[in-house]
N, C-alpha and C positions, 0 to 999 in steps of 0.2 A: 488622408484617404489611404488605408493601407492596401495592397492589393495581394498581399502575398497569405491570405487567408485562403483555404479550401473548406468542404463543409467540415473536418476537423478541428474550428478555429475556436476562437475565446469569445464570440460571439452567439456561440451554440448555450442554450440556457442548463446551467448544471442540472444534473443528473444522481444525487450523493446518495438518494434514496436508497436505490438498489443494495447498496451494499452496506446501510444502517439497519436494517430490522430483526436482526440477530447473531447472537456472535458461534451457533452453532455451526459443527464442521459441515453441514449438508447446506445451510442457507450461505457460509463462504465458499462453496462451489457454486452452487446459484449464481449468487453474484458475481463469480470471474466468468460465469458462460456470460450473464448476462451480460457484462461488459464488453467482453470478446464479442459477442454478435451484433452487440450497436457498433461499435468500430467497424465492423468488417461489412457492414451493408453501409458503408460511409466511405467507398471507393473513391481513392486519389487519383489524380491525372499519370502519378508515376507510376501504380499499378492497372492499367489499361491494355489488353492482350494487342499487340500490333493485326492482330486477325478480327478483331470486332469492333465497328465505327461505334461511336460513342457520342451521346447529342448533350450538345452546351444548355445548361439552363434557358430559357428563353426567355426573348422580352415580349413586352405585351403584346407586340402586333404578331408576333408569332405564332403558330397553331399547336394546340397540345400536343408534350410529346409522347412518340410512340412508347408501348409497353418495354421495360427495359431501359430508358434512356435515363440520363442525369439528370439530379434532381439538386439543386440546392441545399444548404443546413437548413435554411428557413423554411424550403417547400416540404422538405422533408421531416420536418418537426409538427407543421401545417397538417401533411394528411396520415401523420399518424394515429392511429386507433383511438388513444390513450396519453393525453400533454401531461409530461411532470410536475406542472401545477396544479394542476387539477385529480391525480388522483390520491390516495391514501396511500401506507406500505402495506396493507393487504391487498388493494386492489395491483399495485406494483408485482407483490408476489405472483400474485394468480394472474399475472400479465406473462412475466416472467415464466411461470410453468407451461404456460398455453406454448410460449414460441420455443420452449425448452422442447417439448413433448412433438414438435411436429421437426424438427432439427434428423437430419438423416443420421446414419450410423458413420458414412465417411466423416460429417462435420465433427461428432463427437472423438473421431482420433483424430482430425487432426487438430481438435482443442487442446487433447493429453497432448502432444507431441508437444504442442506449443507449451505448456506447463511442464510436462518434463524437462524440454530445453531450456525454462528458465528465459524461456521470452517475455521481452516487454510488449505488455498491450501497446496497440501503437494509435496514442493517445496525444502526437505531435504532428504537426505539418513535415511531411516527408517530402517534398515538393516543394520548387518552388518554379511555379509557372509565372509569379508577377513577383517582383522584386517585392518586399517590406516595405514597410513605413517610413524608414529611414531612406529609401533609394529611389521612390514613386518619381520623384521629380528627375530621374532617368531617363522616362518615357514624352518626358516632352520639354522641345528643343525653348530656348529661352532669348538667345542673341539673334541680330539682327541683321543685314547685310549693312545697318549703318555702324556696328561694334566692329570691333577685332577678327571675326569671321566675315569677310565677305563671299557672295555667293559665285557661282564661275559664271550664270548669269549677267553679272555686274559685271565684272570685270572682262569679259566679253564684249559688251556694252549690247547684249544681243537686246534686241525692242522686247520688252514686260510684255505677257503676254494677256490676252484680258479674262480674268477671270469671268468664267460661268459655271452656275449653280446646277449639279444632277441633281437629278428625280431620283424616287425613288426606283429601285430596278424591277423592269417588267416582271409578270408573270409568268409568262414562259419566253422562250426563243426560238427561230428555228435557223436552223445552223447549216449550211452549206460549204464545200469541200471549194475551196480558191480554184481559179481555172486558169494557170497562167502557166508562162512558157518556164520558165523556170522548177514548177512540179514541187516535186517532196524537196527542193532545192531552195526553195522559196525566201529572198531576203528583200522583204518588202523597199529598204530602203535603199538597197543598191541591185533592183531587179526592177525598176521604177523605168522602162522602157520608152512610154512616153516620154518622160522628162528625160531622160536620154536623147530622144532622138532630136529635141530642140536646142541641143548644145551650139554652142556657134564654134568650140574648138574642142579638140579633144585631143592634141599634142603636148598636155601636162596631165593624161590622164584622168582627166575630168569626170571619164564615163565610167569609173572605178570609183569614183567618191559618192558619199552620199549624198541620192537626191529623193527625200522622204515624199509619199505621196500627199496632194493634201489634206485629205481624210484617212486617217488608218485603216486598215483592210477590220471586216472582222467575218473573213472567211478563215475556214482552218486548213491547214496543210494536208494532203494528204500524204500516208506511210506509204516508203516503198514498194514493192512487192516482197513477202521471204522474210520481210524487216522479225528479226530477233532481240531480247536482250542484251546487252552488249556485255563483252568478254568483260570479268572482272581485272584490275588493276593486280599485282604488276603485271599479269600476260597479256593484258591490253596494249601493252608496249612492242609487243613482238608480232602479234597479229591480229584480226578482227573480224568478224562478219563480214564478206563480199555484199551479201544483200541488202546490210546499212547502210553501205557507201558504192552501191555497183558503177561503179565508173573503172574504164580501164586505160585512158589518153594517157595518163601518167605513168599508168605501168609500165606502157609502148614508148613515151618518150626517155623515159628516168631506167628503164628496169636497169641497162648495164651499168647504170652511177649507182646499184644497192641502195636507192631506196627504199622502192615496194613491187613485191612480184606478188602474182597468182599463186594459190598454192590450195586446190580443189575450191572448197567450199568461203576459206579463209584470205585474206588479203595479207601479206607477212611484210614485214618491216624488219630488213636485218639487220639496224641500225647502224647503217650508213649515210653516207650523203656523197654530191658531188665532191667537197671537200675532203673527206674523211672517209673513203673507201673503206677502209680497214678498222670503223668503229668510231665513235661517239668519243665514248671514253678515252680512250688516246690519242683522240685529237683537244679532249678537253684538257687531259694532262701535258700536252705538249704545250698548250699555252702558257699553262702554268710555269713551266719550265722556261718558258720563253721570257717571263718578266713573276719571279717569286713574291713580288708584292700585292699580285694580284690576288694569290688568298683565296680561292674560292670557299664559302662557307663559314667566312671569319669575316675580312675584311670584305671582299665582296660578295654580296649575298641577292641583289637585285637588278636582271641583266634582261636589256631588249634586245630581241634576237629580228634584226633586219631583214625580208623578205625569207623567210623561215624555213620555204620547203614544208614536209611534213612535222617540221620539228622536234625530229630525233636527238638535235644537240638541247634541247631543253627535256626529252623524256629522259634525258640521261645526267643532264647538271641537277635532277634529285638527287640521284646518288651521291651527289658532292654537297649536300644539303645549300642549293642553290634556287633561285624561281627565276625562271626566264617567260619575260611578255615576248609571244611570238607575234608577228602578224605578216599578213601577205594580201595581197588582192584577189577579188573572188576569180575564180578562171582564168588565172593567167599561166597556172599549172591546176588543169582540173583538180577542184576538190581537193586542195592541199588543205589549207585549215579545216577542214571534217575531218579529213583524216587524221590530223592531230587531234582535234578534239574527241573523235570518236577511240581512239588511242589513248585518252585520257588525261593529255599535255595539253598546256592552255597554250589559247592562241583566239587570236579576234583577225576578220576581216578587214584591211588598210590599207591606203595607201600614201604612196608621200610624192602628191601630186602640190594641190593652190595651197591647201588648208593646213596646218598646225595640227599633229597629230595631238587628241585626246589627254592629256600627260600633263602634268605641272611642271616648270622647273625644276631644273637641278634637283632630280632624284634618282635619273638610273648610276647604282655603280659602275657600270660595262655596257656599252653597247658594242654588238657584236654585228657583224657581216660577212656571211660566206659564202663567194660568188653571187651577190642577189644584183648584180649589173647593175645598181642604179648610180647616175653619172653627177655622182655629189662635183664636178671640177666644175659644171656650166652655168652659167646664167648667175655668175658672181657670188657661186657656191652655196646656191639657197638650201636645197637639202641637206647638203652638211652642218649649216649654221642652224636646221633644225636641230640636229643633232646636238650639237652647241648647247640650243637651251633646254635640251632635258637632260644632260650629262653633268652627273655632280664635278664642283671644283677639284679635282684631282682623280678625277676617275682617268678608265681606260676604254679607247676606241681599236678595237681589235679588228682589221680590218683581211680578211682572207680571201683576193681575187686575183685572175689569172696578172694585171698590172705590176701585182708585190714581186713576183717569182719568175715570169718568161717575157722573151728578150724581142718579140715580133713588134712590127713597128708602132703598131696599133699601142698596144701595151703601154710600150718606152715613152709614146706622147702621152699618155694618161700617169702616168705616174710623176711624171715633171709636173705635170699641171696639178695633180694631188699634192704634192712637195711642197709646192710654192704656198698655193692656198693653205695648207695648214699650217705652212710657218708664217702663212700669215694673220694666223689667228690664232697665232702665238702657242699653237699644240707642237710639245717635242716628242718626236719620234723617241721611243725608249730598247726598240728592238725591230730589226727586221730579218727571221730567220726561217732558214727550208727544213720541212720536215721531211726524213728521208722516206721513210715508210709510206707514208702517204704523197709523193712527191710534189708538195702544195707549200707554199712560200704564206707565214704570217705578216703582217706590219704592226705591233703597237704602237699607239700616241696614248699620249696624257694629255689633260688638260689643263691649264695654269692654276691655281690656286689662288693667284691676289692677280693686281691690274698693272703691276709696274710692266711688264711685257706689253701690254696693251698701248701705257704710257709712254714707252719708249720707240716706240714702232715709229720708222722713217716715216711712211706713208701708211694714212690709215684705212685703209683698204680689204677687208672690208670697213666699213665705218660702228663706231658702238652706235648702238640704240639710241635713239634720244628718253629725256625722262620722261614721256608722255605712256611711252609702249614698255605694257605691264609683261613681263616675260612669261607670267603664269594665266594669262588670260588663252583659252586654249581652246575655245567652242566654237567653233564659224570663225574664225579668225585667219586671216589669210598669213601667209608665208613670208616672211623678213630678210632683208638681205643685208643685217646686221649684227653684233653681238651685242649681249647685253653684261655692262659692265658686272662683276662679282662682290659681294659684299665684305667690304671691311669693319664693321662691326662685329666684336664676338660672340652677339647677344643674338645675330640675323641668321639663320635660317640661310646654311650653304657655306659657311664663315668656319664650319670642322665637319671632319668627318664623323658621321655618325660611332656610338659603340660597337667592338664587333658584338656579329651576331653569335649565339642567341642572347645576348644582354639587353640588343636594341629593342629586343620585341617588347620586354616588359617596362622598362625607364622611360619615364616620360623624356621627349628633344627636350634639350637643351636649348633652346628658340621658345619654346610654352614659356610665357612670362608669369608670373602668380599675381602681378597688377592688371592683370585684363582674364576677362572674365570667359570659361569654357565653355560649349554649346549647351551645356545644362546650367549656367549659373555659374558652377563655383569658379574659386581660380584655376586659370587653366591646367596646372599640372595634378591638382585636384581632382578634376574631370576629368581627364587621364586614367586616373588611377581608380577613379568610381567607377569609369562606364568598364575598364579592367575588369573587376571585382565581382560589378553586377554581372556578367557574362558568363565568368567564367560559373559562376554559382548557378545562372541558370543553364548552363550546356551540361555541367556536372549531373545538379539534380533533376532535371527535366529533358532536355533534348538525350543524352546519352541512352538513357532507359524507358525513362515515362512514355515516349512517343511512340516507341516500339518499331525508331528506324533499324533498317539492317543498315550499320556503319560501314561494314568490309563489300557492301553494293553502292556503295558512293563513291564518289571520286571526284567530277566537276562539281563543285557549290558557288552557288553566287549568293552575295548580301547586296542585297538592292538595294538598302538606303545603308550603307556603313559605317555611318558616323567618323570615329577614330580606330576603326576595325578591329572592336574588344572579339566581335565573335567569331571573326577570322583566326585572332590568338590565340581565343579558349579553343578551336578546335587541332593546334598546332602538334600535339603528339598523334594525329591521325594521320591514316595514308589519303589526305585528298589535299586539293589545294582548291582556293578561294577567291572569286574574283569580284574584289570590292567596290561598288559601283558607286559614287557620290551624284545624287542628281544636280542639274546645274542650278536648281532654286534652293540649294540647301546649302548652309553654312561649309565651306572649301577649305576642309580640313584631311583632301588627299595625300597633302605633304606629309601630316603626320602618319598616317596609315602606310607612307614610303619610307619615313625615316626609322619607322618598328622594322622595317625589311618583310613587308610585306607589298602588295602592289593592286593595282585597280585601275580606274577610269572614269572621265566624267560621261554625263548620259541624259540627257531629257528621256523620261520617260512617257510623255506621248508622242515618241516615236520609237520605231522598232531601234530592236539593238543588232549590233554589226557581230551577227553570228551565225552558223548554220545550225535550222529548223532539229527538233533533237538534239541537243549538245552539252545539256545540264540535266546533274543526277537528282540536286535539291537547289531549292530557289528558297531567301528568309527574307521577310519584308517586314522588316519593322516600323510599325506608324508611316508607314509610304500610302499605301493606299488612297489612307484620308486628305494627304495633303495633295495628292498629282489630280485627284479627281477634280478640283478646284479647279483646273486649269484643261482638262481634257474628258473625254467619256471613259467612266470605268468600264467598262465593257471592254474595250480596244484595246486595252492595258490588259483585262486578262486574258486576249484571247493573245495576246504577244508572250506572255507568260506560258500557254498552251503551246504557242508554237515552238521556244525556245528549250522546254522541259524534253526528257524521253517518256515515253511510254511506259509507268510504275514508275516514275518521276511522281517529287513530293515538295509541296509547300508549306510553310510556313506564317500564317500572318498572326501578329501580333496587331491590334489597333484599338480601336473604339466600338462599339459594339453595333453602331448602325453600319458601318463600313463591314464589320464581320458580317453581317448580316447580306447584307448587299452581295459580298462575292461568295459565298457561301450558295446562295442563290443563283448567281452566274455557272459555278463549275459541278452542280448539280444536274443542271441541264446540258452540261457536256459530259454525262455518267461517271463524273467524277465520284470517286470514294472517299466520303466525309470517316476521317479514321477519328477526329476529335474537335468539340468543340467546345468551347467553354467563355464560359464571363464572369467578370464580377467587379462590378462598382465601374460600372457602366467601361471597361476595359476587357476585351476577351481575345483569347487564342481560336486560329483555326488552322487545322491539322489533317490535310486532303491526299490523296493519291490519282495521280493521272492515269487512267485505263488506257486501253487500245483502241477506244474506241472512235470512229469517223462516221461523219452522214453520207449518204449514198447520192443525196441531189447536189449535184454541182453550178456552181452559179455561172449565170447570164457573163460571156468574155466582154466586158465593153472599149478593149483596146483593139488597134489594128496588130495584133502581134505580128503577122502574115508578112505584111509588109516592112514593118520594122524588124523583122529579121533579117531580108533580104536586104534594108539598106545596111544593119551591122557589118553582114556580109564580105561586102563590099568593099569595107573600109579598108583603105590603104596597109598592105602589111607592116607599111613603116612607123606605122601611128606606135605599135607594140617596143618600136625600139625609140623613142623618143625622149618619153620620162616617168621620173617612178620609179615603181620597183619593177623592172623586167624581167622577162623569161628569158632561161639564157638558151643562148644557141646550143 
């Protein structure tokens, strides 16, 4: 089944007549008009003005389309006047003069133009919106959670959820604005107040984690008040819209650390922090300097940035061609991750409370922490031992709190008890030094690379994992107070350090074995290099131009089902970055997508994601749709897509053509702008735009907010210094 035919394809029934019925010089003009004008009412998906929605061929159940709209090879050979089987080369002629004769005067120059130029009719598929023939089986996944991919699902051991069957989607909808305490701030799954208030503890931060409601919302967010466009990138780094983000607790808490001040209309980021008064960048080069192995941008290239702040130290480890995962807990410093996302710096809502943060093993290069007070010494080091299982063997833990550098009592016991524990788990200290500029003291550790440290330890305390507890199992999974042994195998996955970058992005791991089979079939370094290929070919010849996105108005992009992150790669000479999402029923192939030095996270997607409302410039869902609706209401899914998008925020689905059809129909009715749609051989693209617009009826509150705010209230101040990631004094 090829898919990568448009109505220019080989499929179309020749045409030779036109330009056999004489070999004089006025009938070979004829027939290059004539050619030139069938080609050119044979509009490709690459040539599609970004200002005029465009409608996919349709399927049967669908209603005729409007005047203007796309028509198929077939439909379009169908209601032609005149079938080239059927008529003579006179009647061809006299075909040919009629549409000659009505042809405006602009068309007829820019025909010469086109002949003078010595252009070629474009008599080829310029586009390619579906892979070829050779690559079809790209678009659908082939292994199983019982092959070589297992799913994080599984390995979770989260309970199979029970599949139920959608309907088809209503005919209309009627759409109502959320009414909840939370506002244009809205995160369904850590804004869940009820389920909050039935916590029996909330001294590991419990009321920071996700507690999903049990039915998805499918109310919509309402926009701030003032809410604008958001500053393009890079001056998105320096300051933003006050009225995208009007909060100002942080400005009044932070402003003398150069964070974030007021400045009229704009929120400015001087890029600083608590740690780095005097700049990002020189405190990123001072680490450097502090341990030259570290390599930013070569050898290290993929870095968790620990309770984040706004995450200025990742707006600026771009400049070192570096990506840092920030995260931080919602309101524990108002609206810090907005403001990095709204800054254009990635960052997710988190915490490192019971649960296993999001992440597979052993794949960040660096994790980092400056001043984010969380008290990795207690409770037999289980936060740090997190840290443990997502930090590659030989990586760096760069750790920058007031404990490394001043001598008050408080400090001296936390840093003995840091000391101990990390030589108890066998991390060497490789530098502890003050930066005088910014007068803040670093600590690097490393991590061991093999187990004989492990092996040799008096007492083993903490204790290794047993073999039972899978270290990449990462979804609802609670918190270990173990390590888990490292692989001595050369063949395993964590056993070397990846290439540098940028080598790593395109070479398949060294772990892809070519005896087990990749999420398409082939062998796995194969598949690597296919779903590459395909990617890149279709971002080149399709997303770059055909779509008619503005490139240099994006910045945040998410890939919702990522596979091996080809189309995070293809887009890697751009200025945006990409956050790669594997859902947890899909083949758990986020290691690789971390060992290209790129990064992501796992996600069920019938539930919201851990983001603020507005925070994504383009969303790509390839073949998602069809399969999460199995398991969830599509509905609920797109209105989570609506809430997570901005405003002239743009999607992508790629799927099947009932599923196209279905959401097509969904963000219609939320005045969405269909800029493109298309199918063929039952597979089609759709290509929408998110407006401003909101419904004015607000729905029925059915929570006690009232009260449950007064009991939050209430909560003990000491709750906020207990665990996790805290706010520092």
């Amino acid at each position: 089944m090829a898919f990568g035919h448009t109505r220019l394809d080989a499929r179309r029934p020749p045409q030779p007549s036109y330009c056999t019925c004489s070999t004089t010089a006025a009938v070979v003009a004829l027939c290059l008009v004539a050619v030139w004008m069938t080609s050119s009412m044979l509009v490709t998906p690459a040539e599609f003005s970004p200002f005029q929605p465009k409608v996919r061929p349709l399927a049967p159940h669908d209603s005729p389309p409007a005047t203007g709209g796309l028509t198929n090879a077939s439909e379009m050979e169908r209601d032609s006047p005149v079938s080239a089987e059927e008529t003579t080369d006179d009647d061809q002629q006299q075909n040919v003069r009629e549409q000659v004769k009505h042809r405006d005067e602009q068309s007829a120059s820019e025909l010469k133009k086109k002949l003078d130029e010595n252009e070629q009719v474009p008599n080829e598929k310029p586009s390619e919106v579906f892979p070829d023939g050779s690559q079809a089986e790209l678009l659908n996944e082939t292994t199983t959670e019982r092959g070589p991919w297992p799913t994080q699902a599984a390995q979770s051991n989260k309970d199979t959820m029970e599949q139920t069957a959608t309907s088809s989607a209503p005919v209309s909808y009627s759409w109502k604005l959320c009414n909840v305490d939370a506002r244009a701030d809205y995160i369904p799954c850590l804004d869940n107040l009820e389920a909050i208030k039935k916590l029996h503890s909330t001294k590991h931060y419990e009321h920071r984690e996700r507690h999903c409601p049990e039915k998805p919302p499918t109310c919509l967010v309402p926009l701030p008040e003032g809410y604008r466009n958001p500053i393009r990138w890079p001056k998105s780094r320096d300051q933003i819209w006050y009225n995208n983000v009007p909060h100002t607790k942080l400005v009044e808490y932070k402003g003398h650390q150069n964070w974030v001040k007021v400045s009229g209309e704009y929120l400015a980021f001087p890029g600083g922090g608590t740690q780095f008064k005097h700049g990002a960048l020189h405190y990123i080069d001072f680490i450097e300097e502090a341990k030259k192995d570290i390599a930013w941008g070569k050898r290290s290239r993929v870095v968790l940035d620990v309770g984040c702040g706004v995450a200025s130290l990742g707006g600026y480890l771009f400049d070192r061609d570096v990506i840092a995962m920030s995260f931080a807990p919602k309101d524990e410093h108002e609206a810090q991750v907005q403001f990095a996302l709204e800054r254009g710096i990635p960052a997710i809502s988190a915490v490192m409370g019971t649960k296993r943060l999001p992440f597979p093993s052993r794949v960040f290069d660096v994790v980092h922490c400056a001043r984010c007070r969380v008290p990795w010494h207690i409770e037999g080091g289980k936060l740090l031992l997190e840290l443990d299982r997502m930090l590659r063997p030989g990586g760096y833990f760069v750790w920058s709190a007031t404990p490394v550098y001043q001598k008050l009592p408080e400090d001296v016991e936390i840093w003995e008890a840091m000391s101990a524990l990390t030589r108890s788990m066998c991390w060497k200290m490789v530098n502890k030094v003050k930066d005088r500029v910014n007068r803040v003291g670093i600590a690097i550790f490393r991590k061991p690379t093999d187990n004989s440290c492990y092996v040799a330890r008096s007492e083993a305390n903490p204790p290794l994992c047993g073999e039972y507890d899978d270290p990449d199992a990462a979804w609802n999974v609670s918190l270990r107070t173990c390590m888990h042994k490292l692989p001595v195998d050369p063949t395993i996955r964590g056993s070397k350090w990846p290439e540098l970058w940028p080598l790593r992005l395109e070479k398949p791991p060294y772990w892809l074995k070519s005896s087990e089979a990749g999420v398409y079939g082939k062998p796995a370094p194969d598949d690597f290099q296919a779903d590459y290929e395909h990617w890149k070919r279709v971002v080149s010849n399709s997303y770059m131009n055909g779509l008619g996105i503005d490139w240099p108005a994006v910045r945040n992009v998410m890939d919702m089902k990522a596979v091996y992150g080809g189309f995070a790669a293809a887009l890697r000479d751009l200025k945006v970055w990409v956050m790669n999402v594997i859902p947890i029923d899909s083949p758990d192939t986020l290691p690789v997508i971390y060992e290209r030095g790129l990064f992501g996270l796992y996600h069920d997607w019938c539930e919201s994601f851990s983001t603020y409302p507005r925070t994504y410039d383009l969303l790509h869902a390839n073949h998602l749709f069809s399969k999460v609706k199995k398991r969830c209401e599509l509905l609920s899914v797109i209105v989570e897509v609506d809430r997570v998008l901005r405003p002239e925020g743009q999607l992508i689905v790629r799927d099947n053509i009932e599923t196209i059809s279905e959401v097509e129909n969904v963000v219609k009715s939320l005045n969405w702008e269909v800029r493109m749609s298309y199918s063929q051989d039952k597979e089609g693209l759709l290509f929408v735009q998110k407006t401003s617009w909101r419904p004015n009826e607000v729905e029925t509150k059915l929570c006690c907010g009232k009260a449950l705010a007064i009991t939050m209230t209430q909560t003990p101040k000491s709750m906020e210094e207990e665990k996790g990631v805290l706010p520092e004094k």
